[in-house]
DSSP file (Angstrom, degrees, kcal/mol; ACC not computed):
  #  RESIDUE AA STRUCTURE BP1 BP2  ACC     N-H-->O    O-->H-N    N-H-->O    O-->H-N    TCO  KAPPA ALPHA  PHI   PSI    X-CA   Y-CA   Z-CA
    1    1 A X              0   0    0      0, 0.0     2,-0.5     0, 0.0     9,-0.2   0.000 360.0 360.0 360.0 118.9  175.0   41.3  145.9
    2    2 A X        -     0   0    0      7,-1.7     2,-0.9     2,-0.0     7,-0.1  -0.560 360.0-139.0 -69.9 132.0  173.6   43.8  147.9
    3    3 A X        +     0   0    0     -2,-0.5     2,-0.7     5,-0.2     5,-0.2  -0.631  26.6 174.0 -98.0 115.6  169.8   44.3  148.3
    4    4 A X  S    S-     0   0    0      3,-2.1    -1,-0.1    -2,-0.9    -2,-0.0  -0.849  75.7 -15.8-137.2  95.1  168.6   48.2  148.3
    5    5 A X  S    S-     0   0    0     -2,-0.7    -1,-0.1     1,-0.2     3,-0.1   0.621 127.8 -57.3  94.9  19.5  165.0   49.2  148.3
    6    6 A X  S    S+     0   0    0      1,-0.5     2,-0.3     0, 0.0    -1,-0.2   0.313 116.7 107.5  95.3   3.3  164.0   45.1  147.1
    7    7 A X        -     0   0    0     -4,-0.0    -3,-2.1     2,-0.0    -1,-0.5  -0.836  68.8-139.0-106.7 167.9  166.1   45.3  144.2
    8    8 A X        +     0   0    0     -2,-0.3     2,-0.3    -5,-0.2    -5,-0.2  -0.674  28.5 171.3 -92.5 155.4  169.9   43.1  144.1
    9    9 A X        -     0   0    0     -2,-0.2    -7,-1.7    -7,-0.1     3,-0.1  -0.986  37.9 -98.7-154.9 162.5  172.6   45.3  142.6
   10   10 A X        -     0   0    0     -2,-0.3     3,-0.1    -9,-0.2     4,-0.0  -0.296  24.1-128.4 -62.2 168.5  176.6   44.1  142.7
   11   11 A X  S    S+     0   0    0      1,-0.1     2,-0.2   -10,-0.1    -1,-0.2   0.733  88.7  18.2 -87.9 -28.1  178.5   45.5  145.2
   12   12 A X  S    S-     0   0    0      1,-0.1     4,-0.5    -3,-0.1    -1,-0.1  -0.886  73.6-122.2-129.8 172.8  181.2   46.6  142.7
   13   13 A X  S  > S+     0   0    0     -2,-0.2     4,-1.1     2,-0.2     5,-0.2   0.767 109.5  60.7 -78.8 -26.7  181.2   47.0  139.2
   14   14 A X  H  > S+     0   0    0      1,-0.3     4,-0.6     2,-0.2    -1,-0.1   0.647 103.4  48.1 -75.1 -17.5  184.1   44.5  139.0
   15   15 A X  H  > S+     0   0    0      2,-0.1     4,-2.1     1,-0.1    -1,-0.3   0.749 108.9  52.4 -81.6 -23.7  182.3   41.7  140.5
   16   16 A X  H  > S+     0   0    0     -4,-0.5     4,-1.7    -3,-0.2    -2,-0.2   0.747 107.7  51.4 -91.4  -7.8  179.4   42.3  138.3
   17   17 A X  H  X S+     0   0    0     -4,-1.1     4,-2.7     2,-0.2     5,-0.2   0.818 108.8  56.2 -68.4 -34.1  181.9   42.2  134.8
   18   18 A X  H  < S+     0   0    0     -4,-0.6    -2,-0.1    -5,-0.2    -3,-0.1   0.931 107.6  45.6 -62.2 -42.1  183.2   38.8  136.2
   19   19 A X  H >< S+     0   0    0     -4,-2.1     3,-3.7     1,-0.2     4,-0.4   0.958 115.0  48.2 -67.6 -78.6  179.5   37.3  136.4
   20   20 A X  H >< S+     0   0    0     -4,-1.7     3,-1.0     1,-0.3    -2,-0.2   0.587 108.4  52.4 -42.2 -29.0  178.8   38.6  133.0
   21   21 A X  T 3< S+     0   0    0     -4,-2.7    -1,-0.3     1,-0.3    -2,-0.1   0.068  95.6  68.4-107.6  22.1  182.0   37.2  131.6
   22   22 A X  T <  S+     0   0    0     -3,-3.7     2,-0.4    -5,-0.2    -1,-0.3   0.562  81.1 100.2-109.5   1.5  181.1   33.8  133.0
   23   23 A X  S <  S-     0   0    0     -3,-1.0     5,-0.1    -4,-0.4    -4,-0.0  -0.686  80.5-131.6 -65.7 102.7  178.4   34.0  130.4
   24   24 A X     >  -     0   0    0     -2,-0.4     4,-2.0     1,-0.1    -1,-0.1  -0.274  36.1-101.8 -74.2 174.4  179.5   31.9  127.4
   25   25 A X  H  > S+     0   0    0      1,-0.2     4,-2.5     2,-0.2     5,-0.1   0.833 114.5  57.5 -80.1 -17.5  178.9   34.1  124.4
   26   26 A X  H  > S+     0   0    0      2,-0.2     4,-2.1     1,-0.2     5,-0.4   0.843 108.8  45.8 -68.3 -36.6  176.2   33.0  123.1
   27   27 A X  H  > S+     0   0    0      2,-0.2     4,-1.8     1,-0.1    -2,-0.2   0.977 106.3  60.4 -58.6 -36.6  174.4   33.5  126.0
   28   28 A X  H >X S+     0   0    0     -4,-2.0     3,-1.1     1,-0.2     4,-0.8   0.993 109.1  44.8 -42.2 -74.9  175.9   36.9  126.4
   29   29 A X  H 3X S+     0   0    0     -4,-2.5     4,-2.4     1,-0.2    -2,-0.2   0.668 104.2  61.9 -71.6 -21.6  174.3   37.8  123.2
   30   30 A X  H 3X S+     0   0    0     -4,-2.1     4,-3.2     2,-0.2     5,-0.4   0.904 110.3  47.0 -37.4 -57.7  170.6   36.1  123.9
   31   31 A X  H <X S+     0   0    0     -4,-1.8     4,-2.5    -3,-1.1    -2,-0.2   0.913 103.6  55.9 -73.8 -26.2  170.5   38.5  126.6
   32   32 A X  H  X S+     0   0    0     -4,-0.8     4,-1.6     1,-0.2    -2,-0.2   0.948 114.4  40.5 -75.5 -62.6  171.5   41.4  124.9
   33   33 A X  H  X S+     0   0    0     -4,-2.4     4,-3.3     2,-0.2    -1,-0.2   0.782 110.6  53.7 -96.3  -1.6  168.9   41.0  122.5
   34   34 A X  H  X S+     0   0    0     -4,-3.2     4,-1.7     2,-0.2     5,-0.3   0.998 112.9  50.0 -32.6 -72.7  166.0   39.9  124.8
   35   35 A X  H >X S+     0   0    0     -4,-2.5     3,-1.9    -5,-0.4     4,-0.7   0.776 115.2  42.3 -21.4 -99.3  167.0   43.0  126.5
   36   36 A X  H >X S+     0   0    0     -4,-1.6     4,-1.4     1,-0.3     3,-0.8   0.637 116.0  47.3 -15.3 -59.1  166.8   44.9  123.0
   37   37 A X  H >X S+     0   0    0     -4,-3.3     3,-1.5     1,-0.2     4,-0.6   0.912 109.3  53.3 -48.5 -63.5  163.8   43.3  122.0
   38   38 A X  H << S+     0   0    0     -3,-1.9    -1,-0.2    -4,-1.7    -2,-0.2   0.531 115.8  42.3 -18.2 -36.1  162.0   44.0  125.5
   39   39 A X  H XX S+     0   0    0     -3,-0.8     3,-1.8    -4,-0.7     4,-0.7   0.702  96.8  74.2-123.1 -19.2  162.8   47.7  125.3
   40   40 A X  H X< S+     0   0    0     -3,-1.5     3,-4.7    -4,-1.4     2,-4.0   0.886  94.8  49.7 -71.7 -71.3  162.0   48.5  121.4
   41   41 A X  T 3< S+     0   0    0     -4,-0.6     4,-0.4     1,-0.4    -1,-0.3   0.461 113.7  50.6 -60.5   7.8  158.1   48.5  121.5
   42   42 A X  T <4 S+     0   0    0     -2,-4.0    -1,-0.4    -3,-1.8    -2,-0.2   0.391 104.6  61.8-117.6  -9.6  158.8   51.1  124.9
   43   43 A X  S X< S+     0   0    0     -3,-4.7     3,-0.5    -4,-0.7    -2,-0.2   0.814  94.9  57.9 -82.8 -29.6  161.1   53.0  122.3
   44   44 A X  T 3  S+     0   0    0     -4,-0.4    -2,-0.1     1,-0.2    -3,-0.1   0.993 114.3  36.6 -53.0 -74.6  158.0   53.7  120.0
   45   45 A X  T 3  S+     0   0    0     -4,-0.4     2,-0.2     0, 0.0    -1,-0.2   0.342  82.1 125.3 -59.9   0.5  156.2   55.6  123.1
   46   46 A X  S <  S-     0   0    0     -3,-0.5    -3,-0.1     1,-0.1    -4,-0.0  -0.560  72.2-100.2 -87.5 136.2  159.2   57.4  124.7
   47   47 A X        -     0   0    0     -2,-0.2     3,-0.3     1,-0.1    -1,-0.1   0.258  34.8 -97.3 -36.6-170.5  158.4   61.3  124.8
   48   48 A X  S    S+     0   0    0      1,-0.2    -1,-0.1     3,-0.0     3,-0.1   0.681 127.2  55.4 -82.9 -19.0  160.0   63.9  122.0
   49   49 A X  S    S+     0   0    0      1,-0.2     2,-0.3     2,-0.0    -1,-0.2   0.572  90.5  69.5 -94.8 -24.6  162.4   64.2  124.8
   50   50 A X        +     0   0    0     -3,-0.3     4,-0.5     1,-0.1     3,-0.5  -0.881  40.1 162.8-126.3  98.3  163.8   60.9  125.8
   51   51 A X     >  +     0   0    0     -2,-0.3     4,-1.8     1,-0.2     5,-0.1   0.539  52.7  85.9 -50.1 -26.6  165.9   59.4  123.6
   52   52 A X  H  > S+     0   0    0      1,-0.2     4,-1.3     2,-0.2    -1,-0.2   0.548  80.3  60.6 -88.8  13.6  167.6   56.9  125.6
   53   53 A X  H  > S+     0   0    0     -3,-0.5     4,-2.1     2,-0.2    -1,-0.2   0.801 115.8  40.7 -97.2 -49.8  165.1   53.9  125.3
   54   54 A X  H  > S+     0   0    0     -4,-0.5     4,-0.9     1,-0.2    -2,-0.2   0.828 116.1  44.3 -60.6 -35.6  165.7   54.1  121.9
   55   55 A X  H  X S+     0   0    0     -4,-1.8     4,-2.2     2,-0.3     3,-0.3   0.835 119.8  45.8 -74.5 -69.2  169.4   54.7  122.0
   56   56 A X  H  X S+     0   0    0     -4,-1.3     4,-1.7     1,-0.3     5,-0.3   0.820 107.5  56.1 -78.6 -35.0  169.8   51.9  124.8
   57   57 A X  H  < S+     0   0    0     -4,-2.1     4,-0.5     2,-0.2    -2,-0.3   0.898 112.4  43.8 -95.9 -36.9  167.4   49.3  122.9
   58   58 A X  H >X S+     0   0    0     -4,-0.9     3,-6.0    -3,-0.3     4,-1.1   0.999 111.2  55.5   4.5 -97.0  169.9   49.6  119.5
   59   59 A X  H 3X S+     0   0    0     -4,-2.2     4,-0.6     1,-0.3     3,-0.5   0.481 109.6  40.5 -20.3 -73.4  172.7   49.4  121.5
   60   60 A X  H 3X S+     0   0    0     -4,-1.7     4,-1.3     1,-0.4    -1,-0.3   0.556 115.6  55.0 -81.5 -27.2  171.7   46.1  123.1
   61   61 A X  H X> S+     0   0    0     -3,-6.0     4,-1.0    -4,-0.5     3,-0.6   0.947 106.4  50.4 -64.2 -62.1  170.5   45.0  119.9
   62   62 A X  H 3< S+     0   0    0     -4,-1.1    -2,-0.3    -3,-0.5    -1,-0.2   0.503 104.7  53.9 -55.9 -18.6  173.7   45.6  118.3
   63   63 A X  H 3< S+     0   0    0     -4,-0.6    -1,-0.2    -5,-0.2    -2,-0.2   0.782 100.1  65.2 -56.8 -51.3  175.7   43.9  120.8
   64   64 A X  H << S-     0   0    0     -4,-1.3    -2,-0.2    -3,-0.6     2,-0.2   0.950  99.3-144.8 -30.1 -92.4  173.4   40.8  120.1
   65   65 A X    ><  -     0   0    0     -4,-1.0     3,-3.0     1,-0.1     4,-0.5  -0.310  29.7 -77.3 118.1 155.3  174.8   40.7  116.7
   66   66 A X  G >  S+     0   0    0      1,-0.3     3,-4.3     2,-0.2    -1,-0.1   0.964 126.4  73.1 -45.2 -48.3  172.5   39.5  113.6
   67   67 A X  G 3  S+     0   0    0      1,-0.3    -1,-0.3    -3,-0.1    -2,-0.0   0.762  83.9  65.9 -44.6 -21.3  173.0   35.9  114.8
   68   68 A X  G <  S+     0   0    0     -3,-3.0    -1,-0.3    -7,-0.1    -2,-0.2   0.674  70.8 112.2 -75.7  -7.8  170.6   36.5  117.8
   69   69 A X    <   -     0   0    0     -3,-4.3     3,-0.1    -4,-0.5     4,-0.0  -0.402  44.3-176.3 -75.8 143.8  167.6   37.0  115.6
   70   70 A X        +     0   0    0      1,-0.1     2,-0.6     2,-0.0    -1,-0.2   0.767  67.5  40.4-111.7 -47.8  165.3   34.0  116.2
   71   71 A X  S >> S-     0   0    0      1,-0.1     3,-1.9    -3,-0.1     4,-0.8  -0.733  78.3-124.6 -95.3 103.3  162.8   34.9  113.7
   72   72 A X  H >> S+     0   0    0     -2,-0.6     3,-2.8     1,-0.3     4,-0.6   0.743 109.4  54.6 -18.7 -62.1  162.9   36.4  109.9
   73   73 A X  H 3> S+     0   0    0      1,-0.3     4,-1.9     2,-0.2    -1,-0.3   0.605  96.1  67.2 -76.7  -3.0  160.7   39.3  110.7
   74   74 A X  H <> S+     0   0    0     -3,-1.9     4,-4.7     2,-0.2     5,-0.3   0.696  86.8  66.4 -65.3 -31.5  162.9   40.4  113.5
   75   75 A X  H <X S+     0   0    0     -3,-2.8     4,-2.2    -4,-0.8     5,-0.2   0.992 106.8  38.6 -67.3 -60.3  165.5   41.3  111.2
   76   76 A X  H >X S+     0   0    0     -4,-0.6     4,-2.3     1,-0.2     3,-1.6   0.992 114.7  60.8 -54.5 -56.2  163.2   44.5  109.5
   77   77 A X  H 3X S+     0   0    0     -4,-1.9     4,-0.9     1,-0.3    -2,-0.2   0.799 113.7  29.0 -62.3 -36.6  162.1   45.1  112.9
   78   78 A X  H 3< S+     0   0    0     -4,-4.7     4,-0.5     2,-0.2    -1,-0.3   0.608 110.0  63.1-104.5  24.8  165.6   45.7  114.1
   79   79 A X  H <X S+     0   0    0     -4,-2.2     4,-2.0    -3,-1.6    -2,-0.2   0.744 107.0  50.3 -77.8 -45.2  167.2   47.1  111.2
   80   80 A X  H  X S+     0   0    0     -4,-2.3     4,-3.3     2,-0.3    -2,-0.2   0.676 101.2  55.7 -86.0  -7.1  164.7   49.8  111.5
   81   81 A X  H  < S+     0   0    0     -4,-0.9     4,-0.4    -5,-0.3   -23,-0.2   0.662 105.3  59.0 -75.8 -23.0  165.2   50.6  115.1
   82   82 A X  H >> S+     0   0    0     -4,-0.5     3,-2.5     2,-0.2     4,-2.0   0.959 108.4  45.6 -52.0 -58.6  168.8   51.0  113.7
   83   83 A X  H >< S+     0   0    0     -4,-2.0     3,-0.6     1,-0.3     4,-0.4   0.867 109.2  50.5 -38.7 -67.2  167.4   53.7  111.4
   84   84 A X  T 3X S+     0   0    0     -4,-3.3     4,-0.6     1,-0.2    -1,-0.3   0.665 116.7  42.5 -64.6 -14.6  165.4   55.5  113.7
   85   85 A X  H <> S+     0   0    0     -3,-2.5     4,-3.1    -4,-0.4    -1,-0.2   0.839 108.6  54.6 -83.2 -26.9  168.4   55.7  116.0
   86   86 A X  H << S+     0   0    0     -4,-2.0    -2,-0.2    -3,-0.6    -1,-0.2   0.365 105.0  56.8 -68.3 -11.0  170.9   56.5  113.6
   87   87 A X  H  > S+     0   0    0     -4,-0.4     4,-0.5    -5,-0.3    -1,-0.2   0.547 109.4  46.8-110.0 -28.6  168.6   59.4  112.6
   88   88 A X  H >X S+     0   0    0     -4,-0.6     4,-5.0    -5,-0.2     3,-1.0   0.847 107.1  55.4 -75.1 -48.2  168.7   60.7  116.5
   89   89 A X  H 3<>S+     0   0    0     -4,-3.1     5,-1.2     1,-0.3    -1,-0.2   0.947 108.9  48.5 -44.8 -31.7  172.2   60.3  116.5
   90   90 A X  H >45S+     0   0    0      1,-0.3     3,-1.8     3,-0.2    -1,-0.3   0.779 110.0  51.0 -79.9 -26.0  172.2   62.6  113.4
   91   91 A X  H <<5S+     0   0    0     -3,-1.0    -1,-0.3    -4,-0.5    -2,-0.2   0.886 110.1  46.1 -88.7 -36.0  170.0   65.0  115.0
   92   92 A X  T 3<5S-     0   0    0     -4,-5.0    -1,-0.3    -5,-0.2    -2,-0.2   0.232 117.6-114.9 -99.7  38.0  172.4   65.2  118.2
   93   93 A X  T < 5S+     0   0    0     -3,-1.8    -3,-0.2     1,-0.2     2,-0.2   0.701  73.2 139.6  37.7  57.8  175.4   65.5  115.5
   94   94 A X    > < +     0   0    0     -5,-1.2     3,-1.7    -6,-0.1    -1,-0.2  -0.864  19.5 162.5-142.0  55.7  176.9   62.1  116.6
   95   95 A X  G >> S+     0   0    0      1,-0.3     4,-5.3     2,-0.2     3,-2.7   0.936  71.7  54.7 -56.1 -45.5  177.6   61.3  113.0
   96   96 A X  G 34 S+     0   0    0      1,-0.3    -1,-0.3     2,-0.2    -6,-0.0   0.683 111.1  42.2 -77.6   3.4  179.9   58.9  114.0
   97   97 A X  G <4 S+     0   0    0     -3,-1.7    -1,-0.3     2,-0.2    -2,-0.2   0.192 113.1  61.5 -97.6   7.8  177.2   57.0  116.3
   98   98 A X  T X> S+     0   0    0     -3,-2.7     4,-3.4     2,-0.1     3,-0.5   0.806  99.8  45.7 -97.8 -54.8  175.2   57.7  113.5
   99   99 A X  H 3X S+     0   0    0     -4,-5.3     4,-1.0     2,-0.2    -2,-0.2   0.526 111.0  57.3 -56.6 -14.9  177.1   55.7  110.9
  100  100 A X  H 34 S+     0   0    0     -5,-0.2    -1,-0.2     2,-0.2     4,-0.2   0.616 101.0  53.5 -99.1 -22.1  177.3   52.8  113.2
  101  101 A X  H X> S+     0   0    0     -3,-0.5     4,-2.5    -4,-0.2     3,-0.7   0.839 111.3  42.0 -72.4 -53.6  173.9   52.5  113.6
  102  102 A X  H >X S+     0   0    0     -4,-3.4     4,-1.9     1,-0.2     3,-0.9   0.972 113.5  54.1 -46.6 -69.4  173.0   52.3  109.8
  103  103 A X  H 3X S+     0   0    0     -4,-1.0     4,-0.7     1,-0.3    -1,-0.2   0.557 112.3  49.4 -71.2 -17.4  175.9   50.0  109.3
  104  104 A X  H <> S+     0   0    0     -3,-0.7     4,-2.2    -4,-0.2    -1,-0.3   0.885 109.5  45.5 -27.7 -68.0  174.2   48.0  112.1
  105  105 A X  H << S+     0   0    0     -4,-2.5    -2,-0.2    -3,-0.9    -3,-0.1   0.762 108.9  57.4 -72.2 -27.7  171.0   47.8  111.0
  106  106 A X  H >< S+     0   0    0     -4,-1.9     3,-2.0     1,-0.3    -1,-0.3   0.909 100.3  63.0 -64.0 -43.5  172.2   46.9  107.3
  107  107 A X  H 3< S+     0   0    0     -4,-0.7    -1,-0.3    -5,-0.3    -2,-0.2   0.966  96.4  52.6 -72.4 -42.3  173.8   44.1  108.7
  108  108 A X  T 3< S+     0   0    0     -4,-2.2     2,-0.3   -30,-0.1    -1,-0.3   0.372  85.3 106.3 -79.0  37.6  170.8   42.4  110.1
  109  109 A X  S <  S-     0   0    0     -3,-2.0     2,-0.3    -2,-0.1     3,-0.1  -0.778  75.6-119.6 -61.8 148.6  169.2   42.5  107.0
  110  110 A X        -     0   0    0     -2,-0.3     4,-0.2     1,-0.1    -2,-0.1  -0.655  39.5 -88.4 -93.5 156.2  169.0   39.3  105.1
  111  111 A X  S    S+     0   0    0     -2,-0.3    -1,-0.1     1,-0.2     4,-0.1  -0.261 116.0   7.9 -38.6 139.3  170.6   39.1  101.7
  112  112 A X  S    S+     0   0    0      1,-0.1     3,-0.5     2,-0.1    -1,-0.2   0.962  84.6 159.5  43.4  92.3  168.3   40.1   98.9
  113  113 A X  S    S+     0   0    0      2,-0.1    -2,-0.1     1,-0.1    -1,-0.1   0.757  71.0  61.9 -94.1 -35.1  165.7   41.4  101.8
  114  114 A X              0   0    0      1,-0.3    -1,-0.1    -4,-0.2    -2,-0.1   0.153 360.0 360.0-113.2  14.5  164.2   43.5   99.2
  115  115 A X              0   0    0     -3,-0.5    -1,-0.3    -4,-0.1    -2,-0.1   0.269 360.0 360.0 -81.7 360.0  163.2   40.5   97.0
């Protein structure tokens, strides 16, 4: 690890896959959606301009996988952060990142959600 300007960062990228992939997989996917989680309510407030909080906080979500939801009400909450990204994708004609985000978000829904 190098330290630059008080933060650590790896020195290579290959050292820093090796720690991640010492990460059993649930743990992997805990962080991923801590991450996610952590970053939607800053996806609400990101300018008309900036995209990527939202973009990045999916992503991270989606990585998670449904199982990482700890809570029922999590499930709407990122199901619709799919939406709303899947609706930028659409706008920056990224159909197919578009379709992967809906088909994301569907999947953390629970069965019958809409009972």
């Amino acid at each position: 690890l190098d330290n630059k300007d008080g933060r650590y960062h790896f020195s290579h990228d290959r050292i820093q896959e090796a720690a991640y992939n010492m990460l059993n997989f649930l743990d992997q996917g805990r962080f991923h959606f801590s991450y996610g989680m952590a970053l939607a309510p800053l996806a609400d407030g990101a300018g008309e301009g900036d995209d990527s909080i939202l973009l990045t906080a999916a992503n991270q979500l989606n990585l998670a996988g449904p199982e990482a939801v700890q809570d029922k009400s999590q499930n709407a909450t990122v199901a619709n952060l799919n939406l709303q990204a899947g609706k930028k994708a659409m706008e920056m004609s990224d159909f197919v990142a578009a379709y992967s985000f809906f088909d994301n978000g569907i999947s953390f829904l629970r069965k019958k959600h809409w009972e």
